[in-house]
C-alpha positions as CSV (number, residue, x, y, z in Angstrom):
1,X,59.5,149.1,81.5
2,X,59.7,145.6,80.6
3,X,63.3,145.4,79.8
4,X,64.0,147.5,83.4
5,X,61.4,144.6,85.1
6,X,63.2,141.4,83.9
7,X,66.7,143.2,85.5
8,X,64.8,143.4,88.4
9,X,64.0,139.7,88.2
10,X,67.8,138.5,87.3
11,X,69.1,140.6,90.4
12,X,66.5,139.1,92.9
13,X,67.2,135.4,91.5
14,X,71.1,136.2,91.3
15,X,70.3,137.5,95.0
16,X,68.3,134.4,95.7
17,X,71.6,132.4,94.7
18,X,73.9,134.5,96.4
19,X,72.2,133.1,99.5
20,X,72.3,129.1,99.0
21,X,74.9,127.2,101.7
22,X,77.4,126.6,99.1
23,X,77.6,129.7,98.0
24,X,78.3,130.8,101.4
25,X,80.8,128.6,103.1
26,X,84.4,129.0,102.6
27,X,84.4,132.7,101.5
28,X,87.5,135.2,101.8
29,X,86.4,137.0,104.8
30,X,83.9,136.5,107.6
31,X,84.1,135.1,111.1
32,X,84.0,131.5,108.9
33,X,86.2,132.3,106.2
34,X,87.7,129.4,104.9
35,X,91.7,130.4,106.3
36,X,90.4,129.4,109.5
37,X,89.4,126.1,109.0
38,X,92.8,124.6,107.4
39,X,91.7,121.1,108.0
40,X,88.7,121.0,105.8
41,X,91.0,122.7,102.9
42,X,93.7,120.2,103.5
43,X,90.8,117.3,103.0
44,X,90.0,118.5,99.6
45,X,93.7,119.6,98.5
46,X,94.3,115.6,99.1
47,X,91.5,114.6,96.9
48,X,93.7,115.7,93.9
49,X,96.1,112.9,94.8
50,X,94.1,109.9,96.7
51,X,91.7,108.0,95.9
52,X,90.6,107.1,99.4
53,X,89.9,110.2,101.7
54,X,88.7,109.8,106.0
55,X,88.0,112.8,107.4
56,X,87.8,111.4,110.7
57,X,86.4,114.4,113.4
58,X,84.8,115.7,116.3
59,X,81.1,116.1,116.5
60,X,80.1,119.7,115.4
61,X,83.7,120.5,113.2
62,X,81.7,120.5,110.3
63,X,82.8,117.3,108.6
64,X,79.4,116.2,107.3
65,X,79.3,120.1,105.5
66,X,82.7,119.2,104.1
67,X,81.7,116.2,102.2
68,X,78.4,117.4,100.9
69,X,80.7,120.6,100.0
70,X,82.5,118.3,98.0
71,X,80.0,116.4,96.7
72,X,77.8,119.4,95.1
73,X,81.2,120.5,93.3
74,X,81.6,117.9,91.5
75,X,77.5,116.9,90.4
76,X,77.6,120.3,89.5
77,X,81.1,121.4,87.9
78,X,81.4,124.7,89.8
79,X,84.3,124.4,91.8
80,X,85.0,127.8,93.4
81,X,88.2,129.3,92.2
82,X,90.8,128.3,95.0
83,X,89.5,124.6,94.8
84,X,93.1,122.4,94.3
85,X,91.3,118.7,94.7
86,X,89.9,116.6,92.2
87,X,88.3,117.8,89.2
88,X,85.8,115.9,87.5
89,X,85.9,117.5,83.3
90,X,81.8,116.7,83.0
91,X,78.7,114.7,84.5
92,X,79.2,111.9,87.4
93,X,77.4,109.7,88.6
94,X,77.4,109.6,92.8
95,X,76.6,108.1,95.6
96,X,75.7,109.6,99.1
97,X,75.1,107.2,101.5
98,X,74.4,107.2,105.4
99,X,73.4,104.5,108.1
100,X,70.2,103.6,107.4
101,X,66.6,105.1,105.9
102,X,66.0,108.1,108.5
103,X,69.7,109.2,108.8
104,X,69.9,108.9,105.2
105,X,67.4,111.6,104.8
106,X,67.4,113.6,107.9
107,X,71.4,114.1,107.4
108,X,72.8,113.6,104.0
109,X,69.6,114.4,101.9
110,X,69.1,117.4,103.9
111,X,72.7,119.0,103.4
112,X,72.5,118.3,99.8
113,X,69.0,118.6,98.7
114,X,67.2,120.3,102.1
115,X,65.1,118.6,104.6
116,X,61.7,117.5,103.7
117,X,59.8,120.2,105.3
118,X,62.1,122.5,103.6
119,X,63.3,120.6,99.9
120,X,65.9,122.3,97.7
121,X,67.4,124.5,100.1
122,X,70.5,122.4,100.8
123,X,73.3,122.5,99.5
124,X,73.2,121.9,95.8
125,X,71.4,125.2,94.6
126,X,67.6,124.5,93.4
127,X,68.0,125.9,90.0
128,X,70.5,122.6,89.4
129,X,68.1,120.6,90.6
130,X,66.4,118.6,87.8
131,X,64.4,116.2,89.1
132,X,64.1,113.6,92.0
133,X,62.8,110.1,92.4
134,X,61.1,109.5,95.8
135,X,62.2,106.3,97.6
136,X,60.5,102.7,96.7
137,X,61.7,101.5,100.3
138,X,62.6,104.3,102.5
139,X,60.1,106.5,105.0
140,X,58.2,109.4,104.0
141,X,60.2,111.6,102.1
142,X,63.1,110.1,100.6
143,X,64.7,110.9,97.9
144,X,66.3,107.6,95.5
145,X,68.0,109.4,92.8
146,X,68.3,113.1,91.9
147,X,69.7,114.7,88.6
148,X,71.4,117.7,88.9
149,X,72.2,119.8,86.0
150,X,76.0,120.3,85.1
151,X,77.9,123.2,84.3
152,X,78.9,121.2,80.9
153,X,75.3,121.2,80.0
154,X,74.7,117.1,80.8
155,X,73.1,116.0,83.6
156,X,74.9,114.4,87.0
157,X,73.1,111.5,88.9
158,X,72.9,111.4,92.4
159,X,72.0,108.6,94.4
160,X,71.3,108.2,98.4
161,X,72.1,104.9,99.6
162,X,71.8,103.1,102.8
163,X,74.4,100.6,104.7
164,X,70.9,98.5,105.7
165,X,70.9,98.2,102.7
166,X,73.5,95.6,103.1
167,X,76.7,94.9,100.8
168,X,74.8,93.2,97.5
169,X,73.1,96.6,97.2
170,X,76.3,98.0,96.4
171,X,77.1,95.6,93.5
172,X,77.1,96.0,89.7
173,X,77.4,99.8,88.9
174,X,80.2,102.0,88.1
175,X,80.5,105.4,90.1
176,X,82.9,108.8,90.3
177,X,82.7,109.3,93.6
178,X,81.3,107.5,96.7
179,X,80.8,109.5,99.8
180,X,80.0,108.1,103.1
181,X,78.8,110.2,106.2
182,X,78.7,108.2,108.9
183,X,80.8,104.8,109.2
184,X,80.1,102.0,106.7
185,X,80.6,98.2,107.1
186,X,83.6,96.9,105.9
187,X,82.5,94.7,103.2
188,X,80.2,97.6,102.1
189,X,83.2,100.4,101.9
190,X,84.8,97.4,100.0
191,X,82.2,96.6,97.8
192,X,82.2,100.8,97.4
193,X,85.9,100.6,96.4
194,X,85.2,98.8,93.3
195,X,82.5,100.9,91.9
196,X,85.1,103.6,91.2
197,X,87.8,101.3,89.7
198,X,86.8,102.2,86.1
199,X,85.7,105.5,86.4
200,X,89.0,106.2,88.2
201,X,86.8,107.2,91.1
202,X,87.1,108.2,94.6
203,X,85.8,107.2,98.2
204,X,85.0,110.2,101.0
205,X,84.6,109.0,104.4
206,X,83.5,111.7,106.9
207,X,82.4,110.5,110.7
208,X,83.1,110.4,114.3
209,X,85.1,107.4,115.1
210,X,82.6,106.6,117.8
211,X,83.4,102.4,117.0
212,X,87.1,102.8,118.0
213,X,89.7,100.9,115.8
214,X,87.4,99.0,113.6
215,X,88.5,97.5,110.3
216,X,88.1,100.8,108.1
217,X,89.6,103.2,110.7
218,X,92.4,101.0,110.8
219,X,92.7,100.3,107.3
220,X,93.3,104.4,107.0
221,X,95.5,104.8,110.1
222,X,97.9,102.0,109.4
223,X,97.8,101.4,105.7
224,X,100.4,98.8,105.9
225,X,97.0,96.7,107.0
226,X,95.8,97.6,103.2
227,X,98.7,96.0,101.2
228,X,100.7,97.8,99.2
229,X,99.9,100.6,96.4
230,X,97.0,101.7,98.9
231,X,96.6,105.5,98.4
232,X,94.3,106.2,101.4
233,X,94.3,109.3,103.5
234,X,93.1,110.5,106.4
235,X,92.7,113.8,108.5
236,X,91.3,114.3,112.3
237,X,90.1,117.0,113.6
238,X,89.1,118.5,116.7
239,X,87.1,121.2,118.1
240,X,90.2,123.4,118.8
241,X,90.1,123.4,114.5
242,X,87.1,125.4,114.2
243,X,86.0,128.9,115.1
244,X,82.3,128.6,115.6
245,X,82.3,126.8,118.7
246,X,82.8,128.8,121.9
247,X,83.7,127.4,125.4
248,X,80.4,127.2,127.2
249,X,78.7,125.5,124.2
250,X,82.0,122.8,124.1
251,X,81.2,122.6,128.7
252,X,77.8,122.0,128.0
253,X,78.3,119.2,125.7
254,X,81.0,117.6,127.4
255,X,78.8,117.4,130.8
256,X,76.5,114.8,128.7
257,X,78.9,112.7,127.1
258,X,80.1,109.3,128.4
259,X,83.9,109.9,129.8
260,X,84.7,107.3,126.8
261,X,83.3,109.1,124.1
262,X,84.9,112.4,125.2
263,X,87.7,111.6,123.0
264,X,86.4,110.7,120.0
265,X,83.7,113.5,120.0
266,X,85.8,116.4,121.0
267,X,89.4,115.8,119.3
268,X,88.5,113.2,116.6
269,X,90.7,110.5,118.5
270,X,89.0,106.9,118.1
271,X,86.7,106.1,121.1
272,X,88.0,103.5,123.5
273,X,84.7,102.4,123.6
274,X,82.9,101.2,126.7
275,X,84.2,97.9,127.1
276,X,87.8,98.7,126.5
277,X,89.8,97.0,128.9
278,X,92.8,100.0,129.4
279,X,90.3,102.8,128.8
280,X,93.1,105.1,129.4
281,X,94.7,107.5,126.6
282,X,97.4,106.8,124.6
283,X,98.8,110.2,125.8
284,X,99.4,109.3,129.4
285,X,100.9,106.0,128.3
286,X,103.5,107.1,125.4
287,X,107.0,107.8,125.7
288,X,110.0,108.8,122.8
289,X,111.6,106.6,121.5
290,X,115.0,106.0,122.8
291,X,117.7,103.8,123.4
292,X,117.7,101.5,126.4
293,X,120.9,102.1,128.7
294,X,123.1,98.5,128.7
295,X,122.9,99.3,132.6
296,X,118.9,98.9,132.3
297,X,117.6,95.1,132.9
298,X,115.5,93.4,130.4
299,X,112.9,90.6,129.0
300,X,110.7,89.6,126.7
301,X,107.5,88.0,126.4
302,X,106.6,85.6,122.9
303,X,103.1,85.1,122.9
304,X,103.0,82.2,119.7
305,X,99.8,81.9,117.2
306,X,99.2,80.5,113.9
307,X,98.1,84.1,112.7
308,X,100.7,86.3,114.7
309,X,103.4,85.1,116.6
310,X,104.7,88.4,118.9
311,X,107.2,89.3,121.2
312,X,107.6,92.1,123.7
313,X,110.4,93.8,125.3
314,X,110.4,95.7,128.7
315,X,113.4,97.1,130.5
316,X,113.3,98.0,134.3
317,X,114.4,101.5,135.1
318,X,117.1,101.4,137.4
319,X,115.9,102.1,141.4
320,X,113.0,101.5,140.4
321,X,110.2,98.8,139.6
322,X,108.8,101.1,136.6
323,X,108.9,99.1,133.0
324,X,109.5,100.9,129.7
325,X,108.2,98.4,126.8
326,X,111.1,99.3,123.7
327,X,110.6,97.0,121.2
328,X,108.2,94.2,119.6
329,X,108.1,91.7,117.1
330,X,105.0,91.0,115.1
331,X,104.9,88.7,111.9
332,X,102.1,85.9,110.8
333,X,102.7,82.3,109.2
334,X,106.3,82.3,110.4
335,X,108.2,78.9,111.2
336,X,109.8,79.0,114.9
337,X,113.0,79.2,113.2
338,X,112.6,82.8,112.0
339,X,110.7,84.0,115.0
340,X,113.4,82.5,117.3
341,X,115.9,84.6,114.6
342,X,114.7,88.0,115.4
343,X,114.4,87.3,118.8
344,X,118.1,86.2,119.1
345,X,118.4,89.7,117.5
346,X,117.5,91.9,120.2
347,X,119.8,90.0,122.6
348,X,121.2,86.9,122.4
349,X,121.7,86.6,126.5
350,X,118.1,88.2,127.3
351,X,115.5,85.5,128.9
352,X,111.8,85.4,128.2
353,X,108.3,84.1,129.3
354,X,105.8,82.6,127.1
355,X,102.1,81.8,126.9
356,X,102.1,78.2,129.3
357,X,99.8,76.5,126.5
358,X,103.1,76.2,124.4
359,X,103.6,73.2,127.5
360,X,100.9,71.4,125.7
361,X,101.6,72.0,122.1
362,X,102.3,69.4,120.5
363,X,104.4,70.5,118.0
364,X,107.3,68.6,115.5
365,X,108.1,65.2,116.2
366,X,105.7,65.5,119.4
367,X,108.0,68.1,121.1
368,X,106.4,71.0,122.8
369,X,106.3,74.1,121.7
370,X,108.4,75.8,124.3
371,X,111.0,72.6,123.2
372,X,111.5,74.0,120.3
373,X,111.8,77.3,121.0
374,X,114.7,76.5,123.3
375,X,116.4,74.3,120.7
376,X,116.3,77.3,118.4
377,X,118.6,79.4,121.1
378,X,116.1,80.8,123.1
379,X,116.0,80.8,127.2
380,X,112.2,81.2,128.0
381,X,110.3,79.8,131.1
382,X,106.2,80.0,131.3
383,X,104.3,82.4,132.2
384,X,101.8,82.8,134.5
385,X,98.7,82.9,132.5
386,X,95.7,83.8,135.0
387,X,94.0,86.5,133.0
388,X,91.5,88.6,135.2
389,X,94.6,89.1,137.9
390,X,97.2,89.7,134.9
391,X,94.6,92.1,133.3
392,X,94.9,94.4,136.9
393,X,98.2,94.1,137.4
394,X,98.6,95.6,133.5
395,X,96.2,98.2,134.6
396,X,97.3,99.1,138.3
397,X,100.7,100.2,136.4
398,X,99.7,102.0,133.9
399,X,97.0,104.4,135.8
400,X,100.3,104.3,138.3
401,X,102.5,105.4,136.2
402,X,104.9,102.7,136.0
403,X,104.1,101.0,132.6
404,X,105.1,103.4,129.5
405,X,105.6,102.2,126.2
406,X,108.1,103.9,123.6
407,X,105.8,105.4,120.8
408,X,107.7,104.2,117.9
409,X,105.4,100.2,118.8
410,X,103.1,100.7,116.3
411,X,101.7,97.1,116.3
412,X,101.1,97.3,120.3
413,X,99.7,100.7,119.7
414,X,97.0,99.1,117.5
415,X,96.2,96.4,119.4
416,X,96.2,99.0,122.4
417,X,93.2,100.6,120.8
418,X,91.2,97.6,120.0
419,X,91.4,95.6,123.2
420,X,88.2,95.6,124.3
421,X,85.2,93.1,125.8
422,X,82.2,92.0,123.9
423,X,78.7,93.0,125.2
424,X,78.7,89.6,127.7
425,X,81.7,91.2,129.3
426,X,84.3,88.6,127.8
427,X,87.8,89.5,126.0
428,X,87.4,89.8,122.1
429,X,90.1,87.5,120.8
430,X,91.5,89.3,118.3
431,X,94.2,91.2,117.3
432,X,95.1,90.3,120.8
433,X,98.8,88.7,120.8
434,X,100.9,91.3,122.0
435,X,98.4,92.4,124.6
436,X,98.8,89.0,125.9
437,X,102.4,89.2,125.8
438,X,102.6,92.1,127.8
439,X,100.2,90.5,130.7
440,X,102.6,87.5,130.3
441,X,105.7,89.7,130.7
442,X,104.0,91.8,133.8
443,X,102.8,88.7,135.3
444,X,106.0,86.4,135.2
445,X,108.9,89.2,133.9
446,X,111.1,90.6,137.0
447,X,112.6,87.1,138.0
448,X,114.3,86.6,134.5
449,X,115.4,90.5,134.2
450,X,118.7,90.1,132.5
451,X,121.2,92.5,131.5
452,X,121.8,92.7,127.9
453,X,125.5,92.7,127.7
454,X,125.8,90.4,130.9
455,X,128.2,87.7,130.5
456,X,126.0,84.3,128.5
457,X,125.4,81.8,131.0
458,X,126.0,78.2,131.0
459,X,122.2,77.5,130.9
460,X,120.3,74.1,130.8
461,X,116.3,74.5,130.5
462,X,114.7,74.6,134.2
463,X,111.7,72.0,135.3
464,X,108.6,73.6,133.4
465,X,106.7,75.3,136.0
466,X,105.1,78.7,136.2
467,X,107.0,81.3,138.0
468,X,104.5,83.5,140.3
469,X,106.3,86.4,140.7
470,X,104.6,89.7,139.4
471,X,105.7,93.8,139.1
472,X,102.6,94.0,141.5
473,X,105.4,93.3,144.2
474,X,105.3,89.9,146.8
């Protein structure tokens, strides 16, 4: 009777166990079974060979589920038998860590640990939870640390951490794995980074990119920006990558989102944000990449920095006032000498405008700036620099139409997606050049439109004075 009593017991428990949310995501079958949702696969296949991971998403794709997912396999050692990501051989030592106090514990704690009017029903199931230490410093039920038993027999260590927290919070201790839901600061993710150097660690990232290109989305999108020997990854994903959400539940939502959100929350694409000053996709702009006919006119526009000296090309379509921007030139810390090189480059016969403050630069031996651009070979003339009117005449072409920009620009591309204004309504100076160079080149462009095989002409530098002509016509 006893015997038959305690196999009673080990079925209900086994039962009990059966039921937790890690035991029940990513199964074989089902209406969720895990072959639907390739991109949450495809963000823990890449753990195996990165040490930096962004699952950047839509709201409702199930990105924060991935992470804590992640996260419980490897405090705990049971990796499910189709896992190919990172293994971990015993114990870690973790961090979990979310905006601040509330979202700390009303997001991450309760996917991994349950919700405080419901504790150890999360994911991490509650016979692997040890213990937990309540917060010194957060609200009413927070959780500090946690230890969760191992499949090894040793004990993991789970921390949840706050970005209010601020950067020096970070410092001093060694870590496997770091997983942020939501969007840190920069100098915290940084500070993150070198917790795992020792342990051979790695970073998760999992959030909405609902701050546009900021320094750790771009740092993942264009790791050139990250120096060499970077291994980071990233993944987006959208609603159309999921099965659980059906059309009148994706309507409903989209009715109450700001039109410059939509992108961001629905397809994983960063937000524009509300003061971006094109807040038009990069879709509708885009073109291939192609090769400009020799019959096709052309300029360029050098907009000259300290930081980033850039240079951008447009060609007129024939019959047409439509531009097509083809090429750019983007490099920091450069003399004039090399600039004016790989501008000679592109066309040796082609004119350009540049930024009028080069009038005023005093530059070598108390030449000008534009000076010495023209003694290095080039034939520019100044643009007209009036910002607000060059900032509509950018605009009034693209919504039109008549502006497209090849796809393979992808310095333009990241400025594109970062031009913005600050919350007094004025233009965020930075990562900025080319943007200026293409208002320079729409403002002042069509009267030097040369063609590139056109014979060279016997040219001496005209009287410095801004040309007024525009694509926005006479």
């Amino acid at each position: 009777m006893r015997d038959r009593q305690m196999l009673e017991l080990a079925a209900q428990e086994l039962e009990r166990r059966a039921q937790y949310l890690y035991r029940q995501m990513f199964l074989d079958t089902g209406a969720c079974a895990r072959h639907k949702y390739a991109k949450h696969l495809e963000f823990f296949r890449a753990g195996a060979d990165n040490k930096e991971r962004l699952f950047m998403a839509a709201n409702r794709v199930g990105k924060s589920n991935a992470g804590a997912y992640e996260v419980t396999a490897h405090l705990t050692g049971l990796y499910p038998s189709w896992w190919q990501g990172r293994r971990f051989d015993g114990p870690v030592e973790v961090w979990a860590c979310g905006t601040n106090s509330q979202t700390t514990r009303d997001i991450v704690q309760a996917k991994l640990l349950g919700p405080v009017h419901a504790p150890r029903t999360g994911m991490i199931q509650a016979h692997l939870i040890h213990s937990t230490t309540p917060s010194r410093h957060g609200i009413a039920g927070s959780i500090e640390t946690a230890m969760i038993r191992h499949v090894s027999g040793g004990l993991s260590m789970l921390g949840l951490k706050t970005y209010e927290q601020g950067r020096a919070s970070f410092e001093g201790t060694e870590k496997h794995v770091v997983w942020d839901d939501e969007e840190p600061p920069s100098d915290v993710y940084t500070e993150q980074l070198y917790r795992t150097l020792t342990t051979h660690g790695i970073t998760l990232v999992t959030f909405t990119p609902l701050q546009g290109m900021s320094d750790v989305v771009r740092g993942f999108m264009e790791p050139s920006e990250a120096g060499s020997g970077s291994s980071k990854w990233y993944i987006q994903a959208g609603w159309q990558d999921v099965p659980h959400l059906d059309a009148d539940e994706q309507r409903t939502i989209i009715a109450t989102t700001p039109p410059y959100q939509v992108a961001a929350r629905t397809t994983g694409e960063p937000a524009l944000g509300a003061g971006a000053i094109y807040p038009i996709p990069e879709s509708e702009i885009l073109v291939p990449t192609r090769t400009i006919p020799d019959t096709w006119r052309r300029v360029y526009a050098l907009d000259v920095g300290w930081s980033k000296t850039a240079a951008i090309w447009g060609a007129e379509i024939p019959g047409t006032q439509n531009i097509e921007l083809y090429d750019e030139h983007y490099q920091g810390q450069g003399e004039p000498a090399s600039h004016a090189a790989a501008i000679r480059a592109r066309g040796e016969r082609l004119c350009g405008v540049i930024d009028p403050a080069s009038l005023g630069s005093s530059q070598m031996d108390g030449r000008t700036l534009i000076e010495v651009y023209r003694s290095l070979g080039l034939q520019l003339y100044p643009a007209v620099n009036a910002v607000e009117a060059g900032l509509i005449a950018v605009w009034d072409l693209l919504v039109s139409g008549r502006l497209k920009v090849q796809e393979h620009l992808h310095a333009w591309r990241s400025e594109f997606r970062q031009y913005h204004r600050d919350e007094n309504g004025k233009i965020v100076k930075s990562h900025d050049h080319l943007m200026d160079a293409m208002r320079y080149l729409v403002m002042s462009g069509r009267t030097y439109l040369t063609l590139r095989m056109a014979a060279k002409p016997m040219w001496t530098p005209p009287p410095i004075r801004p040309s007024r002509d525009s694509w926005m016509g006479s």
